[in-house]
N, C-alpha and C positions, 0 to 999 in steps of 0.2 A: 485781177490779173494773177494769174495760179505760176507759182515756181515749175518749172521742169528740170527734172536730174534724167539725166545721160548715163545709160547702163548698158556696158560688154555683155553681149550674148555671144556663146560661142559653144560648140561643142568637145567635151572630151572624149580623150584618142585612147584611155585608160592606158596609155605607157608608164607614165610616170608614177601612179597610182593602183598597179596590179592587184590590188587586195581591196575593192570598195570603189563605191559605196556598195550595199546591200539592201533590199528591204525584207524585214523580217514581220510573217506572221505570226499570230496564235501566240505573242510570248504576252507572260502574265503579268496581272496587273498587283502594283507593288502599294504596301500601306502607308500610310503619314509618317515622314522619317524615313521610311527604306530604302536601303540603295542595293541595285543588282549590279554586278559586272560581270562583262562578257571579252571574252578574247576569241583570235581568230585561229584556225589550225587548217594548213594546207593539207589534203588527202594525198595518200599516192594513188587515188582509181582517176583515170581521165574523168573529163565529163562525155555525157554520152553524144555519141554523134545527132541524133536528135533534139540535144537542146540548142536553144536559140543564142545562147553567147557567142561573143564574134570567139572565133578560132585560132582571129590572128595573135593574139597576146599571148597565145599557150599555157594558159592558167590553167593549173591543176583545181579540183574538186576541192572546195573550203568547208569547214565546219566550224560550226560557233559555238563555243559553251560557254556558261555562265549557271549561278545559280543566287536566289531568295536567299532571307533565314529560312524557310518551311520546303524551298523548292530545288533540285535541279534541272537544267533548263539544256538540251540538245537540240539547234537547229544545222538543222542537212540539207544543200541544192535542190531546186525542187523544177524538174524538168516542165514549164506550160506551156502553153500554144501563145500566151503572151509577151509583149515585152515592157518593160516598165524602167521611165527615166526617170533620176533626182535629181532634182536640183540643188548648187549648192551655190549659194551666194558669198562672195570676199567682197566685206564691207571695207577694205582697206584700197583696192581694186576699184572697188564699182564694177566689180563684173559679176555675171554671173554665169555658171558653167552645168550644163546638163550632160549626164554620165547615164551609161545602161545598168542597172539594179538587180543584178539576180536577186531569184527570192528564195528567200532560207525558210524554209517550213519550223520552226519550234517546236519541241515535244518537251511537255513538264513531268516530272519523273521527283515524287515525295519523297524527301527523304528517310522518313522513317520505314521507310521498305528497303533501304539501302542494306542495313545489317541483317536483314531474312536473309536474302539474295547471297549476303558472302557466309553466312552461316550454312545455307543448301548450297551452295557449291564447296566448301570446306568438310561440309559430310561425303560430296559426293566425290571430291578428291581422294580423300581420306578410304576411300569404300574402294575406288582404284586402286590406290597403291597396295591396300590387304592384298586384293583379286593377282595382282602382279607379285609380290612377293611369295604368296603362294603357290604360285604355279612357275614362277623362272627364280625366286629364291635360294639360299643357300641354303641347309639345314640350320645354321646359327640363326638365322632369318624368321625360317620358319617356326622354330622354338619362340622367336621372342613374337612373333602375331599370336601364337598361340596361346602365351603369358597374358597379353595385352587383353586377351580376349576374353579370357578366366577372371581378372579383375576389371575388366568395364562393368558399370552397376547401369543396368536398365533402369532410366529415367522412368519410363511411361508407368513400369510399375511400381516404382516407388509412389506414386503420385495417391492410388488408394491406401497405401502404408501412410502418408501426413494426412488424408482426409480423416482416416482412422482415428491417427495421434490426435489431432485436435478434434474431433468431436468430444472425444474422451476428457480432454483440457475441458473444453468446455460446458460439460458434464459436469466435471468435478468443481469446478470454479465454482460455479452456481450454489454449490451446499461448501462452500468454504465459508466461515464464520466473517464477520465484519468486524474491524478494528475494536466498533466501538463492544460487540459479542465476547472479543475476545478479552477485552478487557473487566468484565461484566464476570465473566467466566473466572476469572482470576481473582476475584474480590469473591465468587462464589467459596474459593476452597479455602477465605479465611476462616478462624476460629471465629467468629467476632459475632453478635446481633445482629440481627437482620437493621440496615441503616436507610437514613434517608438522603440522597446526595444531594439533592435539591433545597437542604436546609438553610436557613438565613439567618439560624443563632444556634447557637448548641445546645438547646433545651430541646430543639425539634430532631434533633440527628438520631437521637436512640428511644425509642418510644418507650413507656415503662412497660407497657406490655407485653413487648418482646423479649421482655426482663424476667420479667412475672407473668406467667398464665392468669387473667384474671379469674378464673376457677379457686386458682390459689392464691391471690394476693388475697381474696375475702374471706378465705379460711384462717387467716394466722392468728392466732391467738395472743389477743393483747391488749385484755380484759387486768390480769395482773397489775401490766405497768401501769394504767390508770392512776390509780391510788397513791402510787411513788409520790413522795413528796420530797424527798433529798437525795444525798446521794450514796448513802451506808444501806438505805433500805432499797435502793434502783441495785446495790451491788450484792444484799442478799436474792432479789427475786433470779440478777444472772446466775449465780453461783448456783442454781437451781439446773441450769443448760449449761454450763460453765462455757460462759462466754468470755471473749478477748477483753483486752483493755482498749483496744479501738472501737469494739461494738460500744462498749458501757461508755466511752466517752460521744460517740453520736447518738448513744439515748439520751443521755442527760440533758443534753446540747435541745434536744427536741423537745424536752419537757420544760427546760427553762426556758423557751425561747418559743414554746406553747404553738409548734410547728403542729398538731392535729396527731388524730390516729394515723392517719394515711403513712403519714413518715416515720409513724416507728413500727409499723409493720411492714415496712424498704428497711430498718436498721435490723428487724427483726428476720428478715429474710435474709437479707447479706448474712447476719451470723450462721444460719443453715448450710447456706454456701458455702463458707468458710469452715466451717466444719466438717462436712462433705469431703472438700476439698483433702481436710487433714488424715480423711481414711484411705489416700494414694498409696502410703507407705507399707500398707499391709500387701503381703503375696498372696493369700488367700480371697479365693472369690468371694463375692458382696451378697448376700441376701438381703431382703425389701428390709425385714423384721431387724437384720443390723443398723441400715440405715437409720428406720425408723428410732429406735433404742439410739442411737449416737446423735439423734437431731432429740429426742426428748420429747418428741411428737405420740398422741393418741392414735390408736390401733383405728379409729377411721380417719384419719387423717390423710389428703389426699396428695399433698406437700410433697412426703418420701418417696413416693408412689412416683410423682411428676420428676421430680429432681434425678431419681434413678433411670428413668426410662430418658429422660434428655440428654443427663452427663453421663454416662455408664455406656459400656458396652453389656448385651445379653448374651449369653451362650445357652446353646436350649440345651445341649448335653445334661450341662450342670444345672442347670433352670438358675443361677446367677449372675451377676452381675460384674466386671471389673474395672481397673483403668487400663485407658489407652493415652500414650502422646499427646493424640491428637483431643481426645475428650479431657485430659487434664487442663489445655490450651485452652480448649474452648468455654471450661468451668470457671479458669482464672480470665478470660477477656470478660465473662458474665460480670464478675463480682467485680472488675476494674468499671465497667460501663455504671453498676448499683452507684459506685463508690462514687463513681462522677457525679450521680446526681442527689448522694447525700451532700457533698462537698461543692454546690456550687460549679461544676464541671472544671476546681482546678485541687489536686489531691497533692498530698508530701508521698514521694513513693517510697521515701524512706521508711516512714511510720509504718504503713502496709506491710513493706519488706520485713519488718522486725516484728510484726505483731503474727506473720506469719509463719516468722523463720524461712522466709525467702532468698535467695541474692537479688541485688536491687538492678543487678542489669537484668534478672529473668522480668521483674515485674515491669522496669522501665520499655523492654521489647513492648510485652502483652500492650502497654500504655500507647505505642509508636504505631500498634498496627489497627488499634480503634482511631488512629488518626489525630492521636493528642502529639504537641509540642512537647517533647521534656528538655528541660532547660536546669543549669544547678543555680539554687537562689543565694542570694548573698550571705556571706557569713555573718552572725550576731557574737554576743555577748555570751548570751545565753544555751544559744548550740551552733555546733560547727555548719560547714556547708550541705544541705539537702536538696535531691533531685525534685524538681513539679512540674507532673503532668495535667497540661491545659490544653483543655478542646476548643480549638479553633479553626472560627468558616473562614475561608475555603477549605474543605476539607483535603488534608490529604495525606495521603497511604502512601507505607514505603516499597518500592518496588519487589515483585518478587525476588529470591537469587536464582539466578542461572545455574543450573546443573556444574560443577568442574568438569572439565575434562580429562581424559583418561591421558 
């Protein structure tokens, strides 16, 4: 036996209800989450005598607008040959009431075409009011559209004006150096030996080679030392080159401690340098033959020859040789690097300083920019406090300085 419910059918008189229902076509379909809304707006145009709505309610022509996130939505009366009823059901009632449904046509209108639209009509106001001002204008009027008109900058041709500019950008970018270029570039304009940054102990950072030409490390003569057996007869053969108290003290050291030839021809070289070094003070240009005679080297010897052509400037004028700044720097970072690897890569820069008659911040600098530590060592008994330059991996270099400002 099946239940029956009892339901009011009845028709609506649309009195009480002048505005709706409607049935609306063509409106768009909305995504997971979205909500559209729509309101209603009475027109002032009648409807037309043609359409099928009853006449007697006197309702004016209705539009409906709503819009999406992406859409605006315009639906308009839409005159058919049809007529179509809704139904609307009151479950509170039990009735239900069927009404006449004009049908609103939808038209979707994107929004992102919304700001063309008032951009070309804001030109094209804009293009009236000039056309009006100069022809029913004042002359105050007219001066100022003509101002306006002197300074407005045509977009369109600027447009090949930035194509330009940035081809050009990106032109230039392209041969811009790279961080790590530029940094590469800047350790190029030290004084310093060619290094190795890749190093994992500091025996490997400065090769001896790049110290010494091996051309020349096998020329040096030091056949003499050999025979040395103390240290009154190691300080007649120096007094022969008249050499420092720091050189004779790393010969001796090599001979008692029976370190090879190899290493006292690096003591015996360092002394070269050092000497070199000491003919800065002269004003007079350097010939080979002076070198030669102040290093105490033989007329073939290829040493003076090598040492002037690396540390010296040449002038072809004079066909001699002089110092520079920059080649003095680059003579004293040579004989700091030797000096590291007579000394186990950690030196007293005091001793240097005084064996050279240096100040111990010029040598401590030199010592900073081959990427040694200097630190001052503890004070003794026996001597006060002295600076030590120690090369230590990770290598690292002190920044360039920046130019001051003017």
């Amino acid at each position: 036996m099946s239940n029956k419910i009892k339901v009011n059918l009845w028709a609506a008189d649309g009195k009480d209800t002048p505005l709706g229902p409607f049935l609306a076509t063509n409106v768009p379909s909305l995504g997971a989450g979205e909500i559209a809304s729509f309101h209603l707006h009475e027109s002032n145009g009648p409807i037309s005598s043609s359409s099928t709505v009853d006449r007697s309610t006197k309702r004016r022509r209705v539009v409906v607008a709503g819009e999406t996130k992406l859409l605006d939505c315009v639906g308009t009366e839409e005159d058919t040959n049809c007529r179509y009823v809704v139904g609307i059901y009151d479950t509170s009632k039990m009735s239900l009431s069927l009404a006449e449904a004009p049908v609103l046509n939808m038209v979707s209108i994107p929004k992102s075409l919304r700001s063309v639209e008032s951009k070309i009509v804001g030109v094209k106001n804009s293009s009236s009011w000039t056309e009006m001002g100069q022809t029913f204008g004042t002359k105050k009027r007219k001066q100022l559209i003509k101002s306006q008109e002197k300074n407005q900058v045509d977009v369109s041709a600027l447009k090949d004006v930035v194509d330009t500019l940035k081809d050009t950008i990106d032109e230039r970018a392209t041969h811009m150096p790279s961080k790590e270029a530029v940094a590469v570039e800047s350790m190029d304009g030290r004084p310093i030996p060619k290094y190795n940054s890749d190093a994992t102990d500091p025996s490997s950072v400065y090769h001896i080679d790049d110290i010494i030409p091996p051309i020349e490390f096998r020329s040096i003569p030091i056949k003499p030392f050999l025979k040395v057996k103390n240290k009154d007869e190691l300080r007649s053969e120096f007094s022969k080159i008249k050499a420092s108290e720091y050189v004779i003290h790393l010969m001796f050291r090599a001979i008692q401690e029976h370190k090879g030839a190899d290493e006292m021809r690096k003591v015996l070289y360092l002394s070269y340098m050092m000497r070199l070094f000491a003919m800065r003070k002269g004003t007079k240009p350097i010939g080979t033959d002076s070198v030669r005679k102040v290093l105490f080297l033989s007329e073939d010897s290829t040493i003076s020859q090598g040492l002037a052509d690396r540390f010296l400037v040449y002038h072809e004028e004079s066909e001699r040789y002089k110092f520079t700044k920059l080649s003095e720097s680059k003579l004293l970072a040579h004989i700091g690097a030797l000096a590291l690897h007579l000394e186990n890569f950690s030196v007293d820069v005091d001793t240097i300083a005084n064996d050279m008659k240096l100040p111990v911040k010029t040598l401590s600098d030199i010592f900073r920019e081959l990427g040694c530590r200097v630190e001052q060592n503890k004070k003794t008994e026996d001597s006060g406090t002295h600076k030590v330059a120690s090369l230590v991996i990770p290598l690292e270099f002190p920044k360039p300085n920046k130019p001051k400002r003017k």
